[in-house]
C-alpha positions in Angstrom: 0.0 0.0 0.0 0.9 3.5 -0.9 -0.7 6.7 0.2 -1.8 9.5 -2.6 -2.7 12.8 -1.4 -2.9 13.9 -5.3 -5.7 16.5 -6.7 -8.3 13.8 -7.9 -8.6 12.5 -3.7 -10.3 15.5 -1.6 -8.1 13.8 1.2 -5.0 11.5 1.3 -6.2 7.5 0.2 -4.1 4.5 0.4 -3.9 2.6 -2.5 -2.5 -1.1 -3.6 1.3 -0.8 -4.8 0.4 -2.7 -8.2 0.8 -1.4 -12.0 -3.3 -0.5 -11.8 -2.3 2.2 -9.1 1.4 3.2 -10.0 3.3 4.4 -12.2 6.8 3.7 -11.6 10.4 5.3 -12.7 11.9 3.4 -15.7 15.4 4.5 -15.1 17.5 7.0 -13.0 18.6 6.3 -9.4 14.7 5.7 -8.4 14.0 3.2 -11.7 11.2 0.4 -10.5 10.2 2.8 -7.7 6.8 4.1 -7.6 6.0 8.1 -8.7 5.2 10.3 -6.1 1.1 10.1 -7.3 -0.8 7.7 -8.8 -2.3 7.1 -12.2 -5.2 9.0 -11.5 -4.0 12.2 -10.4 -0.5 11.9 -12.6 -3.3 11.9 -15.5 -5.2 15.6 -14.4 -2.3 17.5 -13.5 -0.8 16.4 -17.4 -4.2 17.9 -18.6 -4.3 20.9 -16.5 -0.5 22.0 -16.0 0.2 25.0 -14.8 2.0 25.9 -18.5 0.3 26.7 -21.6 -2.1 29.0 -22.9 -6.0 29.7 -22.5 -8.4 31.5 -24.5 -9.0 35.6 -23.1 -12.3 35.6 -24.2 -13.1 33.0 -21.7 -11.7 34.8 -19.0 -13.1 38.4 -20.1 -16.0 38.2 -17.4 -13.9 37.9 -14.5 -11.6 40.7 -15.4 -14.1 42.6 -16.0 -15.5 41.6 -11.9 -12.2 42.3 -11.0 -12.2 46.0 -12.4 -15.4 46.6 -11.0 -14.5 45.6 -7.3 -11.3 47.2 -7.4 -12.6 50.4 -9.0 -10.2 50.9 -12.3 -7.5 49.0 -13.5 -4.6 51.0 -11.6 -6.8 49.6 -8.8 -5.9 45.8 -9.6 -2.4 46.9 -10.5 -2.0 48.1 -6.8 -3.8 46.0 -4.5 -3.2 42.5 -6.3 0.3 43.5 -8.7 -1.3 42.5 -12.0 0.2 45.4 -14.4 -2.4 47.0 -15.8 -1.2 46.9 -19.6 -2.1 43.5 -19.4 -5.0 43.9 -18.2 -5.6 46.5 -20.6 -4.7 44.5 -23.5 -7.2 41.7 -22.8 -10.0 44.3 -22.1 -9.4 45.3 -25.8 -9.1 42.3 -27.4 -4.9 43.1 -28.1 -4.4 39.7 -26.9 -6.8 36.8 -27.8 -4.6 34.5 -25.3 -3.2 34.2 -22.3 -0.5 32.3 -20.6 -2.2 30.0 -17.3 0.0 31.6 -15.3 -1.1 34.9 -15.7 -5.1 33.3 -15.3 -4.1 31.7 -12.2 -3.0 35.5 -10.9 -6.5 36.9 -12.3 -8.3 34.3 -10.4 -6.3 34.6 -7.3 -6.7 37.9 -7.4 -10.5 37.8 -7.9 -11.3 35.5 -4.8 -8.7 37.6 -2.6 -10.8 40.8 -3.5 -13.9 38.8 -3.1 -13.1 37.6 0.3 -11.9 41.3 1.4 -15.6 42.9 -0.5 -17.0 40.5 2.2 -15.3 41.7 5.2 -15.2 45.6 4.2 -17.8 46.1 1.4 -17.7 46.7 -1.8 -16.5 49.4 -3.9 -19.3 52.3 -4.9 -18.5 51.7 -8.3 -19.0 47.8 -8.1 -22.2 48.2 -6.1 -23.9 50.7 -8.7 -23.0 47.9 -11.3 -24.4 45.1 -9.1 -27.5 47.8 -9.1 -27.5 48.7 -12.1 -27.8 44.6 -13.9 -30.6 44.0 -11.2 -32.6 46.4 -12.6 -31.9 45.4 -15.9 -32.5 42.0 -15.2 -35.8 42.8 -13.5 -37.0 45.0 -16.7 -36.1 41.9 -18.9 -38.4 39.7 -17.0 -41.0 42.2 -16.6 -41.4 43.1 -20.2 -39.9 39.2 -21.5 -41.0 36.9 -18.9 -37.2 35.9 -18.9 
């Protein structure tokens, strides 16, 4: 047996130290030893990586939240060090992809500022936004039954 404590188990399982499990090193100092995850997990962190590139359009919405709470883009720039030409650039469509490095930072960034909006409040310009689509939300099912 073999503990995992990889990203596809929400907490550390043991597992049966067989080839079904396992992957083990091939050669090197460690050949015939097992990897330091199994299988499983060695198979989602090869799809998701922390390298590559993703799409901006897909990530356009929560720039755009992250703006909003932090009042301009300077904001972001300095409470969460995301320069804001980059920022700038994806706004404009400049850049039509982004490195997952820089996605994880947005992202970070967003939650951090999400979890400080709930202990201080929001920004006025984020909360006459949040007004702002409930109204227009409430007019679309008024008049569209949406």
């Amino acid at each position: 047996m073999r503990r995992c404590a990889g990203p596809t188990h929400p907490e550390p399982v043991w597992l049966p130290l067989d080839e079904e499990h396992w992957s083990f090193h091939l050669s090197g100092r460690r050949a015939g030893k097992p990897r330091s995850t199994c299988r499983a997990c060695r198979a989602i962190e090869g799809r998701k990586g922390t390298s590559g590139l993703v799409s901006s359009a897909e990530l356009l919405p929560w720039i755009r939240e992250l703006i909003w709470r932090c009042g301009t883009v300077l904001g972001v720039e300095k409470r969460h060090g995301i320069p804001d030409s980059t920022l700038s650039h994806l706004l404009s469509g400049k850049h039509h992809l982004v490195q997952k490095r820089t996605a994880t930072r947005i992202f970070s960034a967003l939650i951090e500022q999400r979890r400080l909006d709930r202990q201080q409040g929001t920004s006025r310009r984020f909360h006459d936004a949040l007004v702002h689509h409930a109204v227009r939300e409430g007019q679309l099912r008024r008049d569209y039954g949406i």
